[in-house]
Each structure stands twice: as C-alpha cells, then as structure tokens.
C-alpha positions in Angstrom: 113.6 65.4 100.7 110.8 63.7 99.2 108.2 61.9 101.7 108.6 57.5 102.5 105.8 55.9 101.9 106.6 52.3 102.1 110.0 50.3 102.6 110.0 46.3 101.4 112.8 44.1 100.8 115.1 47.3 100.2 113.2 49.0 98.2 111.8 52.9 99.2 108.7 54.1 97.9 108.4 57.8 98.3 106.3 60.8 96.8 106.5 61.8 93.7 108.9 65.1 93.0 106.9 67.3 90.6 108.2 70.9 88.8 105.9 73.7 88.7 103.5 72.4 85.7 103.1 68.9 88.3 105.5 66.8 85.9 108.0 64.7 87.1 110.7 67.1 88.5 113.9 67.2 86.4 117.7 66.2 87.6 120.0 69.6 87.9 122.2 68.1 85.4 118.8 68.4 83.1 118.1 72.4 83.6 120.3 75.5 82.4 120.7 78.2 84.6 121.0 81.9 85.4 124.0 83.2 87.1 121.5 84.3 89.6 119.8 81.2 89.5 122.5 79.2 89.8 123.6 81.1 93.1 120.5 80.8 94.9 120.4 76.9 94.4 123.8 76.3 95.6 122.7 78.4 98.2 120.3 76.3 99.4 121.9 73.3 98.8 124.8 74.7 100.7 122.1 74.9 103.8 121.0 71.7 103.4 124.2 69.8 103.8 124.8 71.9 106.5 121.7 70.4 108.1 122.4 67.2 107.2 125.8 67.3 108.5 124.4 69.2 111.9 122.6 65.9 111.6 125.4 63.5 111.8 124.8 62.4 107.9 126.8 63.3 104.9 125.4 62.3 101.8 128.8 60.5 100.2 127.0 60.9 96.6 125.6 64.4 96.0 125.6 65.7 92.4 123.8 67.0 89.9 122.6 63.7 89.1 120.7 63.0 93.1 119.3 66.4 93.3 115.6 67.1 91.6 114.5 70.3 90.8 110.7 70.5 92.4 108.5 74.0 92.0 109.8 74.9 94.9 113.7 74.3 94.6 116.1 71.5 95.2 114.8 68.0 96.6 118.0 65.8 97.8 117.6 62.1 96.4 119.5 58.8 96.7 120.5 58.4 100.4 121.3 54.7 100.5 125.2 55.5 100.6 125.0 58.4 103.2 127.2 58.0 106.3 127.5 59.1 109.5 129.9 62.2 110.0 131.7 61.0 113.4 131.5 57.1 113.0 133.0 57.3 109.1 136.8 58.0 108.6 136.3 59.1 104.9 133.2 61.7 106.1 135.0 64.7 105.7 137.0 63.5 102.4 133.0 62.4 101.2 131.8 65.7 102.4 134.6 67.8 100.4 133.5 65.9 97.4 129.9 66.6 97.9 130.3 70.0 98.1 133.0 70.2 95.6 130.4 68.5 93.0 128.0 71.6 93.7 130.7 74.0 93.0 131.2 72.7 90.1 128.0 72.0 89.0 126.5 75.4 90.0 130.5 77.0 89.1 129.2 77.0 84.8 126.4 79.0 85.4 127.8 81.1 88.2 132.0 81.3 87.4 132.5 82.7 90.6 131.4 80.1 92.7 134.7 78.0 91.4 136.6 79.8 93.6 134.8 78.7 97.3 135.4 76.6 99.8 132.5 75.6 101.7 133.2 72.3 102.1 136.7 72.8 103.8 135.3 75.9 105.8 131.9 73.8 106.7 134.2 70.2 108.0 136.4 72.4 109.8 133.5 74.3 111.8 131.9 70.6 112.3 135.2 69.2 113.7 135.5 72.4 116.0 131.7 72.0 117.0 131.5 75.1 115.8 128.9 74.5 112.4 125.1 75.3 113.0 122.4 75.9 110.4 122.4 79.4 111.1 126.3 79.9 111.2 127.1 82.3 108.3 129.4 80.7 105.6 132.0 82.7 103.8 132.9 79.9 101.4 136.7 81.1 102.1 138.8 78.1 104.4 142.7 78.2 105.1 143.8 74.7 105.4 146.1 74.7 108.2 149.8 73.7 107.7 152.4 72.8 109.7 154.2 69.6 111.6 151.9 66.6 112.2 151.8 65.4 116.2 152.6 62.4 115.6 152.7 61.2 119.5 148.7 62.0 119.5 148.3 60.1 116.6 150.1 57.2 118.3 148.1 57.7 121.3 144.9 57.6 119.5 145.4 54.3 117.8 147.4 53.0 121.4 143.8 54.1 122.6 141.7 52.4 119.8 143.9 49.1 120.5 142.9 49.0 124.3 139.1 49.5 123.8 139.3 46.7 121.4 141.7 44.2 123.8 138.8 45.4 126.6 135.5 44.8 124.3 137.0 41.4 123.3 137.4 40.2 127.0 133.8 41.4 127.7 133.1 39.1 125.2 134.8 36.4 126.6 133.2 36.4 129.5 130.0 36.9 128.5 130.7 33.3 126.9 
C-alpha cells in the first residue's frame, strides 16, 4: 500500500504509485495481461487479502478499479470503506465479493481462474481460526449444507439482548 503522508479534514495524502518508467502507475482495469501474468497478480493479491483479513480488515471495495499496477506489482488503494472482519456482519459477504471481483478480473486473462473459490475457502479458514499468511490456498471450498440450529441462533441473539439490557443499566447508573 502506498505510504501516508499527511491526513486533514478527511483527506489522505500519500506517495505517489509509479510503473516501471516512474509514471503514474496505471489501474488493473487499464493493463492487458498474460495468462501467466494474470496468475501471478491474483496471486499476490490473493496474499494480500489474506493479510489484510489476518489483520482483522476486509477491504469491502476491491476491484480492478482500487488496485494500481506499480514496477513492482499490485498496490491496494481506496481503504476508506474497509471494515473490520469480526465487528461487521456483512464481512464475509464483502470479502466473497472482493475476491470474486479478482476472479473475474484476473479470470479473462487467465480462464481458469473462473473456476476458484478463494474467497469461500479463505472466510471459512478465518471463521475456524484456521487462515494465516502462510496457509496454502487451494482455491477449491465446499459450502456446507445441511439443517440450520436454529436454538443457537436463538441463543445468540437471547445473548446479544442481555449484554445490551446490562450495558444500558451501566449507563444508568453512571447517570
């Protein structure tokens, strides 16, 4: 990700991304690609929302369109909408998306790629605790099906309910 330089009234001022000739890196959705080309990118890219995600952040926006293409490979832009992974009940749907938009980005140059699953495979290993940047991806996830539990779901909002009543007398008697 590029370097911050300043922040002021919402604005964030960070380094220049340049290509190999020290222009102004181009957007993916500006460059053609190799087959071969195009795997190594989603590669990385793959790696780095893996890291992000390790991170507690998914991006919630990641395309073509918020990824630059420096001299030395892919620079993630355009952060303002990321959210955190565990405090965000539409993380994993955001995440799925994310990395659906790079296999389908990356899936014209390199057909093949169309038919992974990273982002299913990659939620379900960060659910588990089970995702870390060196974990080895297979781009191949079974979604599970079979009968909700619906007395754990019930439980888990009966939970949410109590914390709430309890944080809402705290505040009362902080009053």
């Amino acid at each position: 990700m590029p370097k911050p330089h300043n922040f002021c009234d919402g604005v964030l001022l960070m380094e220049l991304v340049t290509d190999a000739n020290g222009d102004a890196a181009p957007r993916l959705n500006d460059v053609e690609f190799t087959p071969a080309e195009a795997r190594l990118h989603h590669a990385t890219l793959i790696a780095e929302v893996v890291r992000m995600l390790r991170a507690g952040v998914v991006h919630g926006d990641l395309s073509e369109f918020n990824i630059l293409l420096a001299a030395d490979g892919p620079v993630i832009i355009d952060l303002p909408q990321a959210v955190d992974a565990a405090g965000n009940n539409h993380a994993g749907r955001m995440l799925l998306r994310d990395v659906g938009n790079l296999r389908e980005f990356f899936g014209r140059f390199a057909p093949e790629l169309l038919r992974t699953d990273y982002g299913g495979e990659m939620w379900d290993l960060y659910q588990r605790g089970a995702l870390y940047p060196d974990t080895p991806l297979t781009g191949v996830f079974r979604r599970r099906h079979g009968p909700v539990d619906l007395g754990g779901v019930l439980r888990e909002i009966g939970d949410a309910s109590a914390e709430e009543a309890a944080r809402l007398v705290r505040m009362q008697v902080r009053r």
